[in-house]
C-alpha positions as protocol buffer text, in pm:
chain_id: "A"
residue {
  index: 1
  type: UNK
  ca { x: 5366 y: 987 z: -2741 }
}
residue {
  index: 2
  type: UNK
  ca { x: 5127 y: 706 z: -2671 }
}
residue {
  index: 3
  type: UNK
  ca { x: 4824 y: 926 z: -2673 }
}
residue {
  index: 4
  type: UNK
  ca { x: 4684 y: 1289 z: -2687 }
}
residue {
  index: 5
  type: UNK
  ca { x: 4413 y: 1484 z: -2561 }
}
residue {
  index: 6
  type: UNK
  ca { x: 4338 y: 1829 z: -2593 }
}
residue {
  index: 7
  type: UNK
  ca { x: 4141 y: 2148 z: -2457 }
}
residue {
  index: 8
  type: UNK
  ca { x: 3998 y: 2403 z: -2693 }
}
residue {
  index: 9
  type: UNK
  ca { x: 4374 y: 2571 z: -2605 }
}
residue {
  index: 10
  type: UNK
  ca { x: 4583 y: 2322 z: -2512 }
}
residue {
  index: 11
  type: UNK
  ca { x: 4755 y: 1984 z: -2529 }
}
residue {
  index: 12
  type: UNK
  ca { x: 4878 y: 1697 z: -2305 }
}
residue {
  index: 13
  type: UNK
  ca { x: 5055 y: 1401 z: -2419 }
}
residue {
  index: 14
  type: UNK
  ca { x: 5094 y: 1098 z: -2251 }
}
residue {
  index: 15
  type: UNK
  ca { x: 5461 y: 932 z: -2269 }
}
residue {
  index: 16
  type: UNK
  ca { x: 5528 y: 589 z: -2304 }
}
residue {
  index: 17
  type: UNK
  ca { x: 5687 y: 622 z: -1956 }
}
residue {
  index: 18
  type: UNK
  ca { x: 5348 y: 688 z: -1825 }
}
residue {
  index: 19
  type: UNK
  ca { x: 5410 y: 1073 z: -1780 }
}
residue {
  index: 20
  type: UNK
  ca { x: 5248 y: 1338 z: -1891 }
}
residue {
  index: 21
  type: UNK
  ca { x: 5311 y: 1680 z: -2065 }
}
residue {
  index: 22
  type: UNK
  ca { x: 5156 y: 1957 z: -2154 }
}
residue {
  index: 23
  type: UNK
  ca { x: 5191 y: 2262 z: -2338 }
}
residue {
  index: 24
  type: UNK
  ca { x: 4909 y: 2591 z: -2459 }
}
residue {
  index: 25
  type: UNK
  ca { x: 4698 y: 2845 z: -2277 }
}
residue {
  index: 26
  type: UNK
  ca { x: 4781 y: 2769 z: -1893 }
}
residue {
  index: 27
  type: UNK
  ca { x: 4452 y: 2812 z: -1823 }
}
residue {
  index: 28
  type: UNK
  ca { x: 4357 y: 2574 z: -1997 }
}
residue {
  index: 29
  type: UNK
  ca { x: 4584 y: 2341 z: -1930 }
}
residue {
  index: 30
  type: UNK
  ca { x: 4852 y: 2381 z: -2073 }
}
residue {
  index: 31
  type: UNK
  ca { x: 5012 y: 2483 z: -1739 }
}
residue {
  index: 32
  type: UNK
  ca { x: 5088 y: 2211 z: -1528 }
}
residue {
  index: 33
  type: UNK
  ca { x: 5261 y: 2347 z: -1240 }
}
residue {
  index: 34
  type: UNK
  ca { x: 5058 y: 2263 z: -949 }
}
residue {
  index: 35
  type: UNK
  ca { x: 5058 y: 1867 z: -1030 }
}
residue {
  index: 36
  type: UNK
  ca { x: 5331 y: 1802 z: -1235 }
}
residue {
  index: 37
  type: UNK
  ca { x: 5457 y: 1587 z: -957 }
}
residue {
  index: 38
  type: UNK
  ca { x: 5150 y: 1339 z: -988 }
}
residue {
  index: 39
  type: UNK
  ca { x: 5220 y: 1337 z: -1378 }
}
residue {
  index: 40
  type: UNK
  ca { x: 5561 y: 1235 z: -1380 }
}
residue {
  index: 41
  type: UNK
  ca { x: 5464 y: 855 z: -1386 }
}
residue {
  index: 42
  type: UNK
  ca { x: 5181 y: 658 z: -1380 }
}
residue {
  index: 43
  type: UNK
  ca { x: 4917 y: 788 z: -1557 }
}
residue {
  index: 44
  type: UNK
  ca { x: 4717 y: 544 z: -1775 }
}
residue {
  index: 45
  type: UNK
  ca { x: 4445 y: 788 z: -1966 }
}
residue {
  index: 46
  type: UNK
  ca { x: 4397 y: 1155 z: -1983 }
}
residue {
  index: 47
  type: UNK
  ca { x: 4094 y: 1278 z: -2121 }
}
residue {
  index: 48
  type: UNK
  ca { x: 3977 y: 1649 z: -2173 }
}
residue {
  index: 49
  type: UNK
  ca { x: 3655 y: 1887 z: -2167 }
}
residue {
  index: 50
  type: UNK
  ca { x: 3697 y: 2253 z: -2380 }
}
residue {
  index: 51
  type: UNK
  ca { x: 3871 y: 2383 z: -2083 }
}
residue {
  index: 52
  type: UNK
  ca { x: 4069 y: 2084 z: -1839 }
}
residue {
  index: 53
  type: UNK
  ca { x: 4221 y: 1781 z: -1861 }
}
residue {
  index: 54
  type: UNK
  ca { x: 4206 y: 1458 z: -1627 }
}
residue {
  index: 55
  type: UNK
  ca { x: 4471 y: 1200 z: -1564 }
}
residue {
  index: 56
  type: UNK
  ca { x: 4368 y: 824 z: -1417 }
}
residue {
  index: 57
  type: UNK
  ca { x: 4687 y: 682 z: -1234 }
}
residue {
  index: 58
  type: UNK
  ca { x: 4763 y: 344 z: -1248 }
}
residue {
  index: 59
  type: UNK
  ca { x: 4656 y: 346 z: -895 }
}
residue {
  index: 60
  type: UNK
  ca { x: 4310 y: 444 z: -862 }
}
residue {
  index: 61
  type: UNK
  ca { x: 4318 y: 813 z: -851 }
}
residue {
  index: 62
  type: UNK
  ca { x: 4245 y: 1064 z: -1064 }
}
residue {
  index: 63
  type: UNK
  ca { x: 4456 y: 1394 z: -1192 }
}
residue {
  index: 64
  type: UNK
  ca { x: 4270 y: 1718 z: -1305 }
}
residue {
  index: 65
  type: UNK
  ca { x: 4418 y: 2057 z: -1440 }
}
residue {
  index: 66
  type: UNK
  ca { x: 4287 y: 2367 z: -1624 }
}
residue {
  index: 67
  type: UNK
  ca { x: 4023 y: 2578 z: -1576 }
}
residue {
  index: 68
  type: UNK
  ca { x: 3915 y: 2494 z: -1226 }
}
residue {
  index: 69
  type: UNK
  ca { x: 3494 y: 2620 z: -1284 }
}
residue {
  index: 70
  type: UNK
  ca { x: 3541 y: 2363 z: -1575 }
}
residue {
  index: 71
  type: UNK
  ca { x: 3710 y: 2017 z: -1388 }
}
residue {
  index: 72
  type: UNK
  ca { x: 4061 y: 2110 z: -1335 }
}
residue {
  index: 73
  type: UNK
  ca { x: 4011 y: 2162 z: -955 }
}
residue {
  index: 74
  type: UNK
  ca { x: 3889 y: 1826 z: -854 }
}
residue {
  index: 75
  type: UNK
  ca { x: 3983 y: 1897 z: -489 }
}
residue {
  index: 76
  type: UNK
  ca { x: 3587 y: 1857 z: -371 }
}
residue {
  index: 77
  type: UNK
  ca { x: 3579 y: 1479 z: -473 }
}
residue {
  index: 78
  type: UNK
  ca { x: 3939 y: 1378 z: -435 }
}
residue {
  index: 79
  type: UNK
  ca { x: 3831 y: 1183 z: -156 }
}
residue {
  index: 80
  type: UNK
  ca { x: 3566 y: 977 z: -366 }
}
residue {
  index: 81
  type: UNK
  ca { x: 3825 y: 829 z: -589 }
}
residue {
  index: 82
  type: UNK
  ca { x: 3951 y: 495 z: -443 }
}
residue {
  index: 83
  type: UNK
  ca { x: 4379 y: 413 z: -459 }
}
residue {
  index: 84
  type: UNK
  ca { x: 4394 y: 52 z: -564 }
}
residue {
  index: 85
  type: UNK
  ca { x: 4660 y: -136 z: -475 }
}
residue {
  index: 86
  type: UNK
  ca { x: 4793 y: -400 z: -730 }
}
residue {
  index: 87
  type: UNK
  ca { x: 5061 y: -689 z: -642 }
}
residue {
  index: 88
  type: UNK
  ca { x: 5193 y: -976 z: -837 }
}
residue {
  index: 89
  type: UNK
  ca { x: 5151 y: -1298 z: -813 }
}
């Protein structure tokens, strides 16, 4: 793993592939279901509160499970967080 956050019941690794798993209490994060899509690649940091995680994609946007009354439902402000696009030179 090339880094590790956790919830007061949970864990999520990040992969050196730039996914992300998790395992613990679903509720607090541990279940990833309903974005494990947007985790499969990409994801730079994840960070975590006692009850959620959050994933920033290399892209801009941002990646929230858990608890939803603590941060894991960040569906109010998705559209706040801007999608950068990078290209080489």
């Amino acid at each position: 793993a090339h880094a590790l956050a956790a919830t007061g019941a949970a864990f999520a690794a990040l992969l050196e592939d730039g996914a992300v798993v998790a395992w613990g209490f679903g509720n607090a994060g541990g279940d990833t279901a309903a974005v494990a899509e947007r985790l499969s690649s990409g994801v730079q940091a994840v960070s975590a509160n006692e009850y959620a995680f959050v994933a920033l994609k290399g892209d801009g946007s941002v990646v929230t499970w858990g608890y939803a009354n603590a941060g894991g439902d960040s569906s109010q402000v998705q559209d706040q967080f801007e999608v950068v696009t990078v290209t080489a030179s």
